[in-house]
C-alpha angles and dihedrals in degrees: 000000000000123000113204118188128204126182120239116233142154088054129133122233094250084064088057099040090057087046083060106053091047078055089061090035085063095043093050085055096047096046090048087054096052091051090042093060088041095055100048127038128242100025117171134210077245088055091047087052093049079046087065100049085048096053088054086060104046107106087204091063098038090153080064090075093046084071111079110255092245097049085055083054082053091057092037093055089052093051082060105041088066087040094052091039079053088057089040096053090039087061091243122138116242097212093111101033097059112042098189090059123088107194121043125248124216139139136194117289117265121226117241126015122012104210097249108201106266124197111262106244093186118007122187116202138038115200127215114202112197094331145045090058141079123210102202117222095271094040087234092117148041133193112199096217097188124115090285095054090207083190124215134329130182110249103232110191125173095189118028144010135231086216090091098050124066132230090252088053089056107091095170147007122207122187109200125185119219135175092271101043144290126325131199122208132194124194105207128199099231116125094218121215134195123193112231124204119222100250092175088230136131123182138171125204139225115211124212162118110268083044125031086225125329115209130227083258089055097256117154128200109204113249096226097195102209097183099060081050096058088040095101107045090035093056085052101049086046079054098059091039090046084053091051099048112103119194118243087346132122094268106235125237093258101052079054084052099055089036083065097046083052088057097038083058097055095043093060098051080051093058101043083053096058094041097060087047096057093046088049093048102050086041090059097043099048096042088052142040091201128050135168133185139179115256093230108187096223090183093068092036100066092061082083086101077198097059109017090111099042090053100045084051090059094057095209097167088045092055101044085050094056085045091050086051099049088047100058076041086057110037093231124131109253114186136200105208115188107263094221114128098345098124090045105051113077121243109231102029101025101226109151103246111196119213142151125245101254083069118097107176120071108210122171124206090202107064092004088243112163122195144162099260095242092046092058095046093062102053088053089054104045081049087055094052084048094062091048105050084035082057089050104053096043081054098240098121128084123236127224137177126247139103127334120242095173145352152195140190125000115014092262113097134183124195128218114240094240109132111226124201090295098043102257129112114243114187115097116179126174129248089241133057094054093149086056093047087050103050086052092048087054108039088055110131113350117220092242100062080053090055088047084061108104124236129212120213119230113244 
């Protein structure tokens, strides 16, 4: 699947006004549906989706029949997509619960909370599936033809165009609203493919906050921090919307105004965020054939009141989640190794070094290495990915079946048994290709970059 946004523009605010309220209409579906499977025991996705027909033919929500009907399903389907994750993390198969489904679907049970369904306060997007909407010829265009008749808005697109899909290739079409405007987004049908060429290289990184992530060569990408960036001018614009909020007052229009440059602030740290993580991680994925990563738990990370800024600036999951798509895209092995010990044990010897994270340096009494901290930590990790993959091809490792995190190859994947932070195993490699998988097993880490290591001498 391929999702392709375009921003919608040349329309009037009348048009966006009625996008809004189909927006609410949807909200309005998806909340009722939430309360209707609180309130009776035993409700299906099958029951949501009656619920919905239902809803049209109340007299007392008649703006419920102004939303296409399959626009309400959507709503419907995301009412019970919370309610099914809250059975999964629960521990609880799914087999009664979702009648177009064969095998049942259920997963250990998570510590801590357990994600109970909550009721949407503003939510931003209303999604069509195959009606409600018009493409016009050049794709340049779309009318929304449901009980609202949103009208017509031009398709602006930087990247791509719809020109080269068909209608029959759309799936779905999202309109999202954002701070700067209103956003359309098609999910295509399209399996998309990159050719990789064969680099010879392997490499495990390191992830952080001096460095964005530092590789098992020593190479460093910079950690921009756009957040601390945006501080200043971000503290001033909150000031002036803190001076225009009156309590349990009409807000004015200018306290809305500068409501919407606020957003428009942070939207624009999100999506150089994102951004910088989508450049890395195609970086990473076309220089090397092999890369491996440490599986950091952020959700626990950012309990560090000290750090937890600093942490969610850096943007480390996003990141990982951008590297695990290029490299399906790619056809190239990406590995999540567990994070425990791997920037105290040394590199060369193995002794287990202890220090604190305001040291930088890593020094071992034992073989006199000296190394940067981060740089050490990925070559212990690209040496841990190694083993791994090393395990899997001489058959001494156990599959299981849970989610992929990266391929390569022919479309069927095994995964090795190796639990990561969040006590899944990570690493997916495909049944062919074993002569690739070999010669990166066996190239590793040459004896000559461990002669390169420098040594201290012991005074």
């Amino acid at each position: 699947m391929l999702v392709v946004e375009a921003k919608l523009k040349n329309g009037t605010p009348e048009q966006y006004q009625k996008l809004d309220e189909a927006i609410r209409t949807s909200q309005f579906v998806r909340n009722t549906c939430v309360r209707y499977w609180m309130d009776n025991k035993g409700i299906t996705r099958n029951d949501l989706q009656k619920l919905c027909s239902t809803l049209a033919k109340n007299k007392d929500t008649p703006w419920v029949t102004l939303l296409n009907s399959q626009a309400r399903q959507s709503a419907a389907d995301r009412a019970w997509q919370s309610i099914n994750r809250f059975y999964q993390n629960c521990g609880a198969p799914t087999r009664h619960l979702m009648a177009h489904v064969a095998a049942p679907s259920s997963r250990a049970k998570i510590s801590g909370k357990k994600g109970f369904p909550k009721f949407k306060k503003y939510s931003r997007s209303v999604e069509y599936k195959l009606t409600g909407y018009k493409l016009s010829d050049d794709r340049r265009k779309i009318k929304f033809s449901d009980g609202f008749k949103a009208g017509e808005f031009d398709l602006w697109c930087s990247q791509r165009t719809l020109v080269y899909y068909s209608e029959q290739q759309i799936r779905r079409v999202r309109v999202v609203r954002r701070a700067d405007g209103c956003y359309c987004q098609f999910l295509i049908d399209v399996e998309r493919q990159e050719n990789h060429e064969p680099t010879g290289q392997v490499t495990g990184i390191d992830l952080g906050l001096k460095e964005f992530y530092t590789d098992a060569q020593g190479n460093t990408v910079d950690n921009l921090r756009y957040l601390r960036r945006s501080e200043k001018r971000l503290k001033k614009a909150q000031r002036r919307l803190s001076k225009r909020f009156r309590k349990g007052k009409k807000q004015s229009n200018n306290y809305h105004k500068q409501r919407v440059k606020v957003a428009k602030l942070h939207l624009k740290v999100s999506r150089q965020r994102e951004d910088k993580a989508i450049k890395d991680a195609l970086a990473l994925v076309q220089s090397n054939d092999l890369v491996v990563y440490e599986a950091l738990k952020v959700r626990n990370l950012v309990k560090n009141r000290k750090l937890s800024k600093s942490i969610s600036d850096a943007s480390w999951y996003q990141f990982t989640e951008w590297l695990n798509y290029f490299a399906k895209i790619y056809r190239i092995v990406c590995i999540a190794v567990p994070p425990h010990f791997t920037s105290q044990d040394c590199s060369v010897c193995g002794t287990r070094v202890q220090k604190s994270l305001s040291t930088r340096t890593h020094q071992c009494p034992n073989c006199k290495t000296v190394l940067d901290r981060d740089h050490n930590a990925a070559i212990n990790i690209l040496k841990k990915g190694l083993k791994y993959l090393g395990e899997h091809l001489n058959g001494t490792v156990v599959h299981t079946e849970t989610r992929a995190s990266a391929v390569l190859g022919s479309p069927q994947v095994e995964q090795l048994a190796y639990p990561n932070a969040l006590g899944e195993s990570d690493l997916w490699v495909l049944n062919g290709n074993v002569e690739n998988l070999s010669r990166l097993v066996e190239q590793g880490i040459s004896n000559s970059d461990v002669e390169r290591i420098p040594r201290y001498n012991a005074v």
